[in-house]
N, C-alpha and C positions, 0 to 999 in steps of 0.2 A: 415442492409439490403442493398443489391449493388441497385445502381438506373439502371434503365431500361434506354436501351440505343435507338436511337433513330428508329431504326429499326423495333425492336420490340413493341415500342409503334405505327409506322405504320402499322404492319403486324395485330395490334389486336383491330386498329380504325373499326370502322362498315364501311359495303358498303356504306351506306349513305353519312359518311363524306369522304370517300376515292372518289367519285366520284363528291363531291362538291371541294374537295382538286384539281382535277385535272379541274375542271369545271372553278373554281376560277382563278388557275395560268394558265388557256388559256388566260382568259378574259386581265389578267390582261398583258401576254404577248404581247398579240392581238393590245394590245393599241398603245405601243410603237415599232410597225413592220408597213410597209408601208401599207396605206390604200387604197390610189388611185392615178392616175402617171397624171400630167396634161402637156401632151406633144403632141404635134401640127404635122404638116406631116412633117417638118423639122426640126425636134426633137430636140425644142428648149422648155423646161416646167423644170418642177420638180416632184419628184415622193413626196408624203407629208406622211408622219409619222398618225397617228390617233392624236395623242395629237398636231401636229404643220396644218397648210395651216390655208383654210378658216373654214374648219368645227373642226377645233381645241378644240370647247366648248364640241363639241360633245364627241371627244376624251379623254378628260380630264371627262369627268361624268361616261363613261364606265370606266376609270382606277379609279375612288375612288369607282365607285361602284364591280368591280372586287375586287379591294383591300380591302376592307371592309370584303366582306364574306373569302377571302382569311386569313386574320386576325385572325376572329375568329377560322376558322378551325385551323390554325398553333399554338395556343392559347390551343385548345384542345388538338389538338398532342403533345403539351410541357408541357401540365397537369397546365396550368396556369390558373389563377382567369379571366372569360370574367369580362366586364361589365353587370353591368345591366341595360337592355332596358326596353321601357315600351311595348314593342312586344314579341313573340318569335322570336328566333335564324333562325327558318324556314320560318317565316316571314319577316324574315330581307332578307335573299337568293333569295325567290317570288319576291319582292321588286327590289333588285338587279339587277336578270337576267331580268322582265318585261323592267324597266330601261334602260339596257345595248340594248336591244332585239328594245324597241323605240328608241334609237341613231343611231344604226345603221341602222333602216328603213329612220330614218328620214336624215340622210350623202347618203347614197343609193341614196333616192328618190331628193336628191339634184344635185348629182354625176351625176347621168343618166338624168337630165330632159335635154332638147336640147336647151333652154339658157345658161347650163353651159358649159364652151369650148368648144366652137363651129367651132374650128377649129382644135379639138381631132377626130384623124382617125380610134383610136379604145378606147371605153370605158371598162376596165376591172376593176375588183376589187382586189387590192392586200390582199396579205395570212394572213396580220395582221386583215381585217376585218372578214376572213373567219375563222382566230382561235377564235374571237369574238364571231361570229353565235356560234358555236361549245362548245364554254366555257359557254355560255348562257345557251346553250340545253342543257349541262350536267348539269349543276346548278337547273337545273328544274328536273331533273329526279333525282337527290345529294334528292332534297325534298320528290321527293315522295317517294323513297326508303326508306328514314327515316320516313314519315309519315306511313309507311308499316309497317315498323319494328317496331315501336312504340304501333300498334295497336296489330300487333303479340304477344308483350312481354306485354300485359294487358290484355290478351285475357288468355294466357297460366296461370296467376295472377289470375285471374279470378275463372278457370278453376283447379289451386294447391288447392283456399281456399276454395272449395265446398267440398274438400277431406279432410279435416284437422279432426283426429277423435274429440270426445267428450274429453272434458276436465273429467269427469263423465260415467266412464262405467255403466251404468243403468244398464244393464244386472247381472252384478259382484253385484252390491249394491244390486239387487233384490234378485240376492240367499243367500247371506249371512244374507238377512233379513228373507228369509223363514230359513236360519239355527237355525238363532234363537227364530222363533220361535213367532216372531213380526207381530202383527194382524196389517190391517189396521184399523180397527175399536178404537185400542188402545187408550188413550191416552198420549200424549207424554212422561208425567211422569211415566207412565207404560211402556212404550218403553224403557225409558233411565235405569231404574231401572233392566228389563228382560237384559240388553246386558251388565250392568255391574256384572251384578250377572255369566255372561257367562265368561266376560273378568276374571274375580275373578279365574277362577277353569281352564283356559286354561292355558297349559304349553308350551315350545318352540316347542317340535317335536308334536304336534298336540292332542294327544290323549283326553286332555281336563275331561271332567267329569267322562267317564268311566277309564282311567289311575287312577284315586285319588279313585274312588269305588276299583280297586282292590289293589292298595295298602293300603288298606282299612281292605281288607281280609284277605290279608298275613301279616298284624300286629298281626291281632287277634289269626291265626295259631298259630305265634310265640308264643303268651302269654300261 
């Protein structure tokens, strides 16, 4: 059997993990792209990476928690064995973006406060914290889409095994019991005795007891 090639195991991933896949590689993008520029009116500063300046811890807990879920989804896309957690998979992502989602409020809320450079003319955020916000928000909605999907595909489960007929056609078994003949009142040694005495005189194409009466006749003709 050819192995499926990688495209194709993309193209037939669920929404769920395809939007945590791309949720993931923002985050984890995000980390290492400029987060905030600390340059003065005579633009004398440096612009700092998410994972390098002062909020650097910050940066580095959004890149292993990026890369974590990122992980696992790649993991699934490559049909490989996860680990086992003592959480779920979706829980682990919750975890991740909430995570990622307080790092960034709390570099923000450092960024902007008016002791921090104080001699910065203009405060803006660079793109690497804004693919952050972003990779977050997907990561959360990667969840619910799969918590969606999840409920869908148990619901339909559900809804298959209501339909599943009888292992026992009652019906079929009740007229073949009035064929023969079979009281309820019976009992069982009476029952089993009346159906083999039936089975006895039945032949392949059906005819059963009246075929053997008239072959029956047309011996005696002969004689």
């Amino acid at each position: 059997m050819p192995a499926i090639d990688l495209k194709t195991r993309l193209i037939k991933l669920p929404l769920g993990q395809k939007i945590l896949l791309v949720g993931s590689f923002l985050t984890v993008l995000g980390a290492v792209l400029p987060w905030y520029s600390d340059i003065d009116k005579f633009n004398i500063g440096d612009t700092f990476l998410g994972i390098t300046g002062p909020l650097y811890l910050s940066g580095f807990m959004v890149l292993l928690a990026g890369g974590l879920s990122l992980g696992i989804v790649v993991m699934k896309l490559l049909e490989k064995k996860t680990p086992q957690f003592f959480v779920s998979e979706n829980q682990i992502h919750s975890f991740n973006s909430v995570l990622t989602i307080l790092m960034l409020i709390i570099s923000a809320s450092v960024y902007f406060h008016p002791k921090f450079g104080v001699n910065l003319t203009d405060k803006t955020i660079g793109i690497g914290m804004i693919f952050d916000f972003i990779g977050a928000l997907a990561i959360v909605g990667g969840v619910v889409v799969s918590l969606r999907g999840k409920k869908e595909y148990k619901f339909v489960e559900e809804d298959q095994a209501g339909r599943l007929e009888p292992l026992i056609d009652m019906e079929m078994h009740e007229r073949e019991r009035n064929d023969l003949g079979i009281d309820k009142n019976m009992s069982v040694g009476e029952a089993m005795e009346k159906e083999n005495t039936a089975n006895k005189y039945k032949t392949p194409n059906g005819w059963g007891m009246a075929e053997e009466s008239i072959n029956n006749v047309r011996t005696n003709d002969r004689e």
